[in-house]
N, C-alpha and C positions, 0 to 999 in steps of 0.2 A: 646171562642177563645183560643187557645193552644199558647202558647208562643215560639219560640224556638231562643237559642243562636249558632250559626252558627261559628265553630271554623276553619277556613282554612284561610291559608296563601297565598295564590293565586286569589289575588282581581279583575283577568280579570275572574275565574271560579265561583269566585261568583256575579261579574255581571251577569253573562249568566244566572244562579242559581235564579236571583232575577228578570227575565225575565217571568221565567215558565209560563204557564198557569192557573198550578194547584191551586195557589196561590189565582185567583181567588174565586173562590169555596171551596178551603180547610179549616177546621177550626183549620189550622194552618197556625202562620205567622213568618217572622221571626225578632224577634223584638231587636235582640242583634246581630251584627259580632265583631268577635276575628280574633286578623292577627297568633297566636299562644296560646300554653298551658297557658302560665304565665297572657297573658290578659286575655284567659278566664277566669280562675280563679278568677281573680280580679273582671271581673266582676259578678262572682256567687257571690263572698263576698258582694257585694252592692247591689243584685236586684235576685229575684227568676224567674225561667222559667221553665218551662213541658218538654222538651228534651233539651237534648244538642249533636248537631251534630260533632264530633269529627275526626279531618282528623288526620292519624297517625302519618305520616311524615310532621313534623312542626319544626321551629327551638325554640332554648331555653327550652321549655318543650313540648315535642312530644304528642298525643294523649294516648299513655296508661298510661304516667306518669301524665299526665293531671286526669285522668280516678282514676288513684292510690290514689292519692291528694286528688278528693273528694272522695272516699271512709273512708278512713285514719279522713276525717272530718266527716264521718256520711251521706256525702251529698249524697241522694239515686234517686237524677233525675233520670228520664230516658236517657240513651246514646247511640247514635249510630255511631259506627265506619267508617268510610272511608276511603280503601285504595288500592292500584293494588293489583292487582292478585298478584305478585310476595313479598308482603307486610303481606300474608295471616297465614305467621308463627309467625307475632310476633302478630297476634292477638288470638293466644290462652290466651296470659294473657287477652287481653281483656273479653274472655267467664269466668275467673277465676273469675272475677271482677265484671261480671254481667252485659256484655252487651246483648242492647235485640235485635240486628242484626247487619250486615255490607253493607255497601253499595260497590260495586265494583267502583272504578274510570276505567275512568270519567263518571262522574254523567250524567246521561238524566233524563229526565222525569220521565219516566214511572218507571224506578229504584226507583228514590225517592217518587214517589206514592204509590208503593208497600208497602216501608220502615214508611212511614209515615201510612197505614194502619194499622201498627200492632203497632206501638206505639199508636195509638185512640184505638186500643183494650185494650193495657196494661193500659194505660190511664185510662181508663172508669171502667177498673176493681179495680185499685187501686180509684178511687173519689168512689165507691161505699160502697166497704170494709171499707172505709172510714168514708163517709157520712150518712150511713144506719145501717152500722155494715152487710155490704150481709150475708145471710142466706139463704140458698137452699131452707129450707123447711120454707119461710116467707107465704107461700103461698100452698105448698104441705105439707105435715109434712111425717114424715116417712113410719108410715103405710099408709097411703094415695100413696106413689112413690111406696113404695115396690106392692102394690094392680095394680098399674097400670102397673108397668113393668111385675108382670106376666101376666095379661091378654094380655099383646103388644106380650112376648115371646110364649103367644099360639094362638095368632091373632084372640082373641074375639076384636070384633067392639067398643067396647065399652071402650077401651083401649086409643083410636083415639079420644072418641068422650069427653073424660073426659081430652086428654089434649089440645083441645081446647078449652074446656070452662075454663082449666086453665090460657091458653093463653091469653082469654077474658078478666078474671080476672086482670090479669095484666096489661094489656093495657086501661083498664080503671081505675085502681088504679094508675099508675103512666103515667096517660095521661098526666102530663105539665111534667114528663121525661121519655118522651119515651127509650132516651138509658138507661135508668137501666130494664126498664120492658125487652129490649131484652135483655140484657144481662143475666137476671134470667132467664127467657126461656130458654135461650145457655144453662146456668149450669145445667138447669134439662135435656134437652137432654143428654150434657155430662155425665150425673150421670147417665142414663139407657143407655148409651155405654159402661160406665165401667163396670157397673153390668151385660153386655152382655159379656164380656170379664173374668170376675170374673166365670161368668158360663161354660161360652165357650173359656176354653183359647185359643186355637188353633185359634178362627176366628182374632185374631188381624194379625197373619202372613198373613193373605191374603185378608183383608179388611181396610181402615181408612177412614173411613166417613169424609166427610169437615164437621163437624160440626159450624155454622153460622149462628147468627141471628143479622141481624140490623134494627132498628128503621124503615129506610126510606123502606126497602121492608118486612117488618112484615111477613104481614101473607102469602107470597110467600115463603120467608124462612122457615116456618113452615111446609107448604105442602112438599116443600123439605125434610128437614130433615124428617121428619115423613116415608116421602116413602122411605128413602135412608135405615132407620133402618126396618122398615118393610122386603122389598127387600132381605136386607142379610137374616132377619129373615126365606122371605119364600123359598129362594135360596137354604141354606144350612136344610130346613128341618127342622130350631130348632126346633117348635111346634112338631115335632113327636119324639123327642128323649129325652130317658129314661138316667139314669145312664153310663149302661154296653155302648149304642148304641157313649153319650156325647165321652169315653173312647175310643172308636175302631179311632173314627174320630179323637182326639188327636193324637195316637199314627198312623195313616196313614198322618198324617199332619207333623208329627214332622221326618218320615222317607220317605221323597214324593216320594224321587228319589232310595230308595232302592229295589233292584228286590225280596227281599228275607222279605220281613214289613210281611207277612202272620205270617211264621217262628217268626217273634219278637212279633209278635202279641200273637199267641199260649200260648209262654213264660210269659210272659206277664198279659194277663188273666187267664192264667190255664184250657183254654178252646180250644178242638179242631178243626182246621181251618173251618170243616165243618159245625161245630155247631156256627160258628163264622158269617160263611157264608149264613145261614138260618137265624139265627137272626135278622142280620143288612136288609137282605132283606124282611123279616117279617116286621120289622120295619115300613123302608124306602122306600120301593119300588121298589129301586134300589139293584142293586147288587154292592159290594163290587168294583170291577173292576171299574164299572160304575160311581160310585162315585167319586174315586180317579182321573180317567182320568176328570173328571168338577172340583176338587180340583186344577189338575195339571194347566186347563185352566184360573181358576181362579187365581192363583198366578202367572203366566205368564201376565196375565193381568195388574195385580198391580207391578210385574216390571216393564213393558212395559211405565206403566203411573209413574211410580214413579222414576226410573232410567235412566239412557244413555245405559245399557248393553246393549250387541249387542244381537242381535238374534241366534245364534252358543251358544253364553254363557249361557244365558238362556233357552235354550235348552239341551245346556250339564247339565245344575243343577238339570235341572228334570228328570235325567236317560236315555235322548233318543237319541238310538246311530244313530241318523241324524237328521241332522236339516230339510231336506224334508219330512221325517215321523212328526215333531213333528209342523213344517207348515201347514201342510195337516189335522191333526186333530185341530188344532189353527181356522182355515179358517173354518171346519166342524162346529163347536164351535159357532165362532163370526160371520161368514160369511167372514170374511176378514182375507186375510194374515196379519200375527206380524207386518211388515213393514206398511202395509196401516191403519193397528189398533193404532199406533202410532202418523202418521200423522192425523190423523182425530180427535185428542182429541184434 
């Protein structure tokens, strides 16, 4: 069970606060309140706890002077800020300082569910590091990852099927702690995402896998992620592209929305557009054109899920002068217009 000290000055919002449901079932409790900075403090000096929830505006010592203080002492809890939207500029000291989110007031639920999920990640990561000394390769070692991520990058089977018996492995080495076996899991996924992005840099502007593994749904997250990195994998082709082929697709990524990427391409490679244009389609399959307009859809995509931008905006970014034209191949694409594409996530 996670400890947390509860620092607001507002004792009708943290009644409400000590009502939740979540409290039930979370394995966090809260097992300190402070009416301000100065009491918290005091009380970190007499008793340890796993977060400290921190309201900004408080009297005598406000949350990021709070925040300042332990620092200043060493003290590296976990902290999480709370405050209005309009409160949002004084908490850049707090990201100076190392907090590891904010909660907007007023708190609901669901807000402090979320906030509490990712501090049991930072959690689990620091008791590990910790407890273990974590080591990526406790269980994979280098040539072993490096072996596997290329077989995954050219989608031999056997890529899949070696890291699930890695998965095995560790689910049954740390069967009485299940949350560090996910957790290693997580880190080896991550590490053949970053060496997908090491190879492929361009894919990071138009892809961000959730990457995610917990205990309570193991080997569902597994399948997950597995097909999430596959997916891109057989999306964008990786498995058939060579050096020259990696380069063309950087440099049409890095210029999506220019009419004239051929001309910089040319430049570029020292190669002429034609010869440019056989190539990638020798390659790929696809022609040049072809590609670039599933690039365009592709990172309209990851705005759509990732941003508020409007659809005009995102349409202007991509070179196309209407957002009806750039609609209509969206829709062709997804089957769905931008707008219904968005609702539906």
């Amino acid at each position: 069970m996670y400890r947390i000290l509860f620092v607001e000055d507002d004792n009708a919002i943290l009644y409400i606060v000590k009502k939740y449901k979540l409290w039930r079932s979370s394995e966090f409790q809260i097992a300190q309140t402070a009416e301000n900075g100065k009491e918290g403090l005091e009380y970190l000096e007499k008793d340890s706890y796993d977060l400290v929830i921190l309201d900004i505006r408080m009297p005598l010592i406000d949350g990021i002077e709070c925040m300042r203080r332990m620092r200043e002492k060493g003290d590296k809890t976990l902290v999480l800020l709370a405050s209005t939207f309009k409160d949002f500029k004084y908490a850049k000291e707090g990201i100076r300082l190392g907090a590891l989110d904010f909660i907007e007031k007023p708190y609901t639920e669901e807000k402090l569910a979320e906030s509490l999920a990712l501090a049991r990640r930072s959690l689990l990561e620091r008791m590990s590091a910790r407890e273990i000394s974590l080591d990526l390769y406790s269980y994979i070692n280098k040539k072993r990852l490096k072996d596997v991520e290329e077989k995954l990058f050219l989608m031999k089977a056997e890529a899949g099927a070696e890291l699930l018996e890695t998965s095995r492995e560790l689910k049954q080495n740390y069967e009485q702690e299940p949350s560090k076996a996910a957790l290693l899991l997580e880190l080896i996924f991550k590490e053949i995402w970053k060496q997908m992005i090491w190879k492929y840099k361009w894919i990071a502007l138009l892809e961000t896998p959730e990457i995610e593994i917990r205990d309570e749904t193991y080997e569902e997250n597994f399948r997950k992620n597995l097909a999430e990195l596959t997916t891109i994998i057989e999306k964008y082709s990786l498995y058939k592209q060579d050096y020259q082929v990696n380069k063309i697709c950087g440099i049409l990524v890095s210029n999506i929305a220019n009419p004239e990427v051929m001309d910089i391409m040319e430049v570029e490679l020292g190669l002429t557009k034609d010869y440019v244009n056989r190539l990638f389609h020798a390659k790929m399959g696809l022609t040049i054109s072809q590609f670039t307009t599933m690039l365009k859809m592709e990172y309209a995509k990851k705005q759509l899920r990732k941003t508020n931008d409007k659809v005009y905006e995102i349409s202007k970014r991509l070179g196309y002068q209407t957002t009806d034209y750039f609609t209509h191949l969206f829709k062709s694409y997804t089957g769905y217009t931008p707008v219904q594409y968005r609702k539906n996530l």
